[in-house]
mmCIF entry with sequence, helices, sheets and N, C-alpha, C, O atoms, coordinates in Angstrom:
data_MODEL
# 
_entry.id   MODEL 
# 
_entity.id                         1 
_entity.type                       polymer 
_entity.pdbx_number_of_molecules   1 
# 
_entity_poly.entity_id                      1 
_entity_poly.type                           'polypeptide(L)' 
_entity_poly.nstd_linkage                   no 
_entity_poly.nstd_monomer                   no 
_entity_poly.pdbx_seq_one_letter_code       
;(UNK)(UNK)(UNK)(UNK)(UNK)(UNK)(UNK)(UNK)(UNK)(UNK)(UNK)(UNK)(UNK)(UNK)(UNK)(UNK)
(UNK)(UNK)(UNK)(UNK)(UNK)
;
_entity_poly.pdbx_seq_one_letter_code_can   XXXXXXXXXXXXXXXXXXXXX 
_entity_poly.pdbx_strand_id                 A 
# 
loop_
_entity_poly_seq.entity_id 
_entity_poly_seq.num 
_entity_poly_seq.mon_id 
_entity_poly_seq.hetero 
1 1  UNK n 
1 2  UNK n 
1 3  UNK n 
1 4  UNK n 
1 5  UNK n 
1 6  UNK n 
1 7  UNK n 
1 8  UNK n 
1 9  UNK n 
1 10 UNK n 
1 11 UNK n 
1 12 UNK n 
1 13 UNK n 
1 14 UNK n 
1 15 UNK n 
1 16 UNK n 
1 17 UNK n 
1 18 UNK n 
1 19 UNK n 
1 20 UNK n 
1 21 UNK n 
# 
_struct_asym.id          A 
_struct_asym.entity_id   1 
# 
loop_
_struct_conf.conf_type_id 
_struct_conf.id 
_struct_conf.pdbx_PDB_helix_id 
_struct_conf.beg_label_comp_id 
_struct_conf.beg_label_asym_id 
_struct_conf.beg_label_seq_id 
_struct_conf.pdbx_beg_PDB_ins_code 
_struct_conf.end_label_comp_id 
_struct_conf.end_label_asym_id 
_struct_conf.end_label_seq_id 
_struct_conf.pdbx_end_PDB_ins_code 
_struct_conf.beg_auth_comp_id 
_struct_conf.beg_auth_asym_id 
_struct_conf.beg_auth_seq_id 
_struct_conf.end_auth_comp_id 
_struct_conf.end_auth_asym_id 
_struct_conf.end_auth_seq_id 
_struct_conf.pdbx_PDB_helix_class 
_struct_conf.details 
_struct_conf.pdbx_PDB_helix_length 
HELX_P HELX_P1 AA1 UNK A 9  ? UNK A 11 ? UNK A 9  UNK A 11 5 ? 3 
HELX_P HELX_P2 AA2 UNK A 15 ? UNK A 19 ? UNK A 15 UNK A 19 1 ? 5 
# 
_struct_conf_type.id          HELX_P 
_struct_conf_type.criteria    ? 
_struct_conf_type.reference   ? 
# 
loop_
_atom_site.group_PDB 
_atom_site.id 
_atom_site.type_symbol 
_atom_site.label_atom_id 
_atom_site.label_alt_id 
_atom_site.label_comp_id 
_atom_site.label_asym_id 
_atom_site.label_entity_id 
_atom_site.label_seq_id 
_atom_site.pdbx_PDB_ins_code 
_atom_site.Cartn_x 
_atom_site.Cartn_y 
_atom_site.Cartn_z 
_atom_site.occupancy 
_atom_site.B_iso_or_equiv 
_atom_site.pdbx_formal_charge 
_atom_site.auth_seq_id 
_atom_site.auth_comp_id 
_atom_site.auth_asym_id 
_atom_site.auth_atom_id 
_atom_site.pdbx_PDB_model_num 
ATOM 1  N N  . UNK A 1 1  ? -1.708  -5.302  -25.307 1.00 0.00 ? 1  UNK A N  1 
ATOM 2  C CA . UNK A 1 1  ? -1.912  -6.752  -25.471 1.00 0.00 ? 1  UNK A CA 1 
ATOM 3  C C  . UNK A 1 1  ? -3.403  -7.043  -25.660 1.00 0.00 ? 1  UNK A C  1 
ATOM 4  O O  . UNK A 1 1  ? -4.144  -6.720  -24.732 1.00 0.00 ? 1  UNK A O  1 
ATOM 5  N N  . UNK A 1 2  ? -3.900  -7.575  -26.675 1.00 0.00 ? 2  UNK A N  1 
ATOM 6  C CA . UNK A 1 2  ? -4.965  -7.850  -26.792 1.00 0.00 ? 2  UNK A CA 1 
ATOM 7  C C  . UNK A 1 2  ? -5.602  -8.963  -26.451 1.00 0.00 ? 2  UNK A C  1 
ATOM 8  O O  . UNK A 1 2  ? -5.077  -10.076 -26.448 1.00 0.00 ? 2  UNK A O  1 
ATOM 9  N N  . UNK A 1 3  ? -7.396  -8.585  -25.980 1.00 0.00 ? 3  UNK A N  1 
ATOM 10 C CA . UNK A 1 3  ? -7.453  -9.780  -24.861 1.00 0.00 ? 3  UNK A CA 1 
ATOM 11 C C  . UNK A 1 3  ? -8.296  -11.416 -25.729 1.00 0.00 ? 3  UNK A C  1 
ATOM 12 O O  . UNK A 1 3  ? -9.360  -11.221 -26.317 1.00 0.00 ? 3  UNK A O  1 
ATOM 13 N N  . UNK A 1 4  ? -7.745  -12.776 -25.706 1.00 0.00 ? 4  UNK A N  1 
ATOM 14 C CA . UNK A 1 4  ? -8.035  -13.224 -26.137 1.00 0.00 ? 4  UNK A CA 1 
ATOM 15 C C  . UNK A 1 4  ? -9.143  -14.362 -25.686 1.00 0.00 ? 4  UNK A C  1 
ATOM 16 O O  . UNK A 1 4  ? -9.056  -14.727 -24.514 1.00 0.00 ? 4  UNK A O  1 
ATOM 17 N N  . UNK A 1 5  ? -10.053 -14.888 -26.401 1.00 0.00 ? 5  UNK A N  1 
ATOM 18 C CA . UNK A 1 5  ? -10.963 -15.927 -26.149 1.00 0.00 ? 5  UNK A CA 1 
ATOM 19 C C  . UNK A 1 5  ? -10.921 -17.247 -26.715 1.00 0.00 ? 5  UNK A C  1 
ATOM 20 O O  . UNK A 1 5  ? -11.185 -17.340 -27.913 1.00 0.00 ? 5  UNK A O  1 
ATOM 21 N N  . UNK A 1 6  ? -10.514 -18.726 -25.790 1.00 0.00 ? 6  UNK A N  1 
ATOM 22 C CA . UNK A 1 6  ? -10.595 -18.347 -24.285 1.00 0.00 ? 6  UNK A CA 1 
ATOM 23 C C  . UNK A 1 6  ? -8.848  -17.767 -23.925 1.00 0.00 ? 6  UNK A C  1 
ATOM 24 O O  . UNK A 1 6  ? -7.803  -17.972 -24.543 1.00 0.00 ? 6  UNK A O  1 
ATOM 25 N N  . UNK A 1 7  ? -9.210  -16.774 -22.321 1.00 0.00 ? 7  UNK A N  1 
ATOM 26 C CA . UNK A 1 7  ? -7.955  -15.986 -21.939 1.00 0.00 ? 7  UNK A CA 1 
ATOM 27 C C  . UNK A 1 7  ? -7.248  -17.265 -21.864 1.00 0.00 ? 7  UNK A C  1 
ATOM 28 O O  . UNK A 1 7  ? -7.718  -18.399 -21.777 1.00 0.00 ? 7  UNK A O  1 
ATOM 29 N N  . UNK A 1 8  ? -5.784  -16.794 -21.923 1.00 0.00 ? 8  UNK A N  1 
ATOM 30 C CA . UNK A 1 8  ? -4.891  -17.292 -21.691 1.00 0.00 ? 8  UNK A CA 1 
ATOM 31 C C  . UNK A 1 8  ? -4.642  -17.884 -19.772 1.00 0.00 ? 8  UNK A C  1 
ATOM 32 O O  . UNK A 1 8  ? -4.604  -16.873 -19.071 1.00 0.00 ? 8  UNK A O  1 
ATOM 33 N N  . UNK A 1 9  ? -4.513  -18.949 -19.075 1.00 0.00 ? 9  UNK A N  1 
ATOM 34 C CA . UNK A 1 9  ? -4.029  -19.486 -17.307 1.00 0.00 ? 9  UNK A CA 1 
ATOM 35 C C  . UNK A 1 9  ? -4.401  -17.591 -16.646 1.00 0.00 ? 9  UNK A C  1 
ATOM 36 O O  . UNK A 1 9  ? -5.236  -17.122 -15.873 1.00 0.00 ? 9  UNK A O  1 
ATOM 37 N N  . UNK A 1 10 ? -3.405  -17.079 -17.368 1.00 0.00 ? 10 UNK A N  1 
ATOM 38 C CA . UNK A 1 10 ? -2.284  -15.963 -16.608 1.00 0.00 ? 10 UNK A CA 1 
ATOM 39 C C  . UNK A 1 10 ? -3.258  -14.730 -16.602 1.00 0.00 ? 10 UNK A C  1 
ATOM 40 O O  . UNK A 1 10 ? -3.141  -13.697 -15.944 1.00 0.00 ? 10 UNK A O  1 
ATOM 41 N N  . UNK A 1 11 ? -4.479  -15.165 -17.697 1.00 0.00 ? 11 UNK A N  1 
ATOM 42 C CA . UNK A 1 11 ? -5.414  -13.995 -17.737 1.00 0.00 ? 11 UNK A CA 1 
ATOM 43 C C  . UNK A 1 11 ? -6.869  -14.168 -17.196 1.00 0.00 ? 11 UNK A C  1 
ATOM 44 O O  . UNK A 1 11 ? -7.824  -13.394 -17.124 1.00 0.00 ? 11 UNK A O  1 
ATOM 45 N N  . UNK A 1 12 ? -6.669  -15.558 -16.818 1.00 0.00 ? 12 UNK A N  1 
ATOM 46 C CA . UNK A 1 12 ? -7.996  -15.705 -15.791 1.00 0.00 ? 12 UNK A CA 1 
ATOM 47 C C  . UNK A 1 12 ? -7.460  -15.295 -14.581 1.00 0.00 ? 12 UNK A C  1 
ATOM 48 O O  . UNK A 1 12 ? -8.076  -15.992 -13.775 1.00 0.00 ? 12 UNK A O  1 
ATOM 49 N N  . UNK A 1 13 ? -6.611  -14.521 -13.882 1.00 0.00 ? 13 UNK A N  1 
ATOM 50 C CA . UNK A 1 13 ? -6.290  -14.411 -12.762 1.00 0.00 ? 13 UNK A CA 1 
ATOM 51 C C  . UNK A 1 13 ? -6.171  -12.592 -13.404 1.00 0.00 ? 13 UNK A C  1 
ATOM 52 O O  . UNK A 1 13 ? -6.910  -12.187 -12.506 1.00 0.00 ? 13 UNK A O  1 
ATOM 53 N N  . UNK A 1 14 ? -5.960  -11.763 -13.909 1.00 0.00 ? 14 UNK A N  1 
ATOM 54 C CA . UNK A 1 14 ? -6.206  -10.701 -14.458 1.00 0.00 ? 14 UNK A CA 1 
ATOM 55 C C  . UNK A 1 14 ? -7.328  -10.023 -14.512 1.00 0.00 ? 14 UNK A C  1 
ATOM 56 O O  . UNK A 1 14 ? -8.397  -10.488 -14.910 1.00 0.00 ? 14 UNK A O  1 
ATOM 57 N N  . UNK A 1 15 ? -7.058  -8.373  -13.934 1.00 0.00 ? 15 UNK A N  1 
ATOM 58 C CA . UNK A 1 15 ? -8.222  -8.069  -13.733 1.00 0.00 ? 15 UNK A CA 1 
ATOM 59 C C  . UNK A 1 15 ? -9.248  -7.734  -15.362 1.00 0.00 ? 15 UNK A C  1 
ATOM 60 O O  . UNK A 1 15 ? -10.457 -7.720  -15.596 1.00 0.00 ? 15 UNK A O  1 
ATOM 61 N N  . UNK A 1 16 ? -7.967  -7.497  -16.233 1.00 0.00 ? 16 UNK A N  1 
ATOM 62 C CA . UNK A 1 16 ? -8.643  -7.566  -17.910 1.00 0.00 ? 16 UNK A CA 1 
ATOM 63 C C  . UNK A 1 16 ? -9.729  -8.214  -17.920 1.00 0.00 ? 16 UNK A C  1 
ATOM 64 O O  . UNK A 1 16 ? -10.704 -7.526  -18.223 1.00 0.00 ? 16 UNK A O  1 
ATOM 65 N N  . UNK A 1 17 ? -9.896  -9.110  -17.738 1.00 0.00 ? 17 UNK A N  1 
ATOM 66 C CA . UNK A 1 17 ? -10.661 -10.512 -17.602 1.00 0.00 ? 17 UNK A CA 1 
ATOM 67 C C  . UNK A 1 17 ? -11.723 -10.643 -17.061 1.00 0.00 ? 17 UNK A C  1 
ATOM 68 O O  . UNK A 1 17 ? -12.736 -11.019 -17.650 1.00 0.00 ? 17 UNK A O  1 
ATOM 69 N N  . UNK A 1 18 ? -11.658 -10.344 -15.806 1.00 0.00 ? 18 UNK A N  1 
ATOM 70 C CA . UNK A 1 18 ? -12.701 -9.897  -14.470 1.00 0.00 ? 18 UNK A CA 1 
ATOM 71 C C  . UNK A 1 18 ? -13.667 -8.705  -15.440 1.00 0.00 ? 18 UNK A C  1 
ATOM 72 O O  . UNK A 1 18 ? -14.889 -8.606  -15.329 1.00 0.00 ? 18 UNK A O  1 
ATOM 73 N N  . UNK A 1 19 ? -13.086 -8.129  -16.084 1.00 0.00 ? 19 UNK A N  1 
ATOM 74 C CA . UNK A 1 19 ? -13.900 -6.759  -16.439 1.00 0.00 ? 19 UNK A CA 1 
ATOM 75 C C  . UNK A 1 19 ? -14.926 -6.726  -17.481 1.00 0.00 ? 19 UNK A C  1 
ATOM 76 O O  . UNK A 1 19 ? -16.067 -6.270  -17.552 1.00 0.00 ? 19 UNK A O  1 
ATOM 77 N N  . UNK A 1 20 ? -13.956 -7.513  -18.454 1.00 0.00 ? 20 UNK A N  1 
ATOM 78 C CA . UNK A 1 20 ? -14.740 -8.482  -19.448 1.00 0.00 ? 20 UNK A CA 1 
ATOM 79 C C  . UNK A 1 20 ? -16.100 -9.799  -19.140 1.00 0.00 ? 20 UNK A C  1 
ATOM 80 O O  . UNK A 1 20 ? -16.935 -10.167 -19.966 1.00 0.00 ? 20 UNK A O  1 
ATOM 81 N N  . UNK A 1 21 ? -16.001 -10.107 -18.234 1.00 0.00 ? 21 UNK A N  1 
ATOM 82 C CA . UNK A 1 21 ? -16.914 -10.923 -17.995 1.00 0.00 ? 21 UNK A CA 1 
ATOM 83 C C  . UNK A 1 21 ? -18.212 -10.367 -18.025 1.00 0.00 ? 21 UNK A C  1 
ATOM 84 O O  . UNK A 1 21 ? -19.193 -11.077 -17.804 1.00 0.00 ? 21 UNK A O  1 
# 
């Protein structure tokens, strides 16, 4: 799943996200 900008609710709570920052 590719990560999109801005994440999706479900992917600000994801660590994908967290990592990316």
């Amino acid at each position: 799943m590719p990560l999109t900008y801005p994440p999706h609710p479900k992917e600000e709570a994801s660590p994908f996200r967290a990592e990316r920052i």
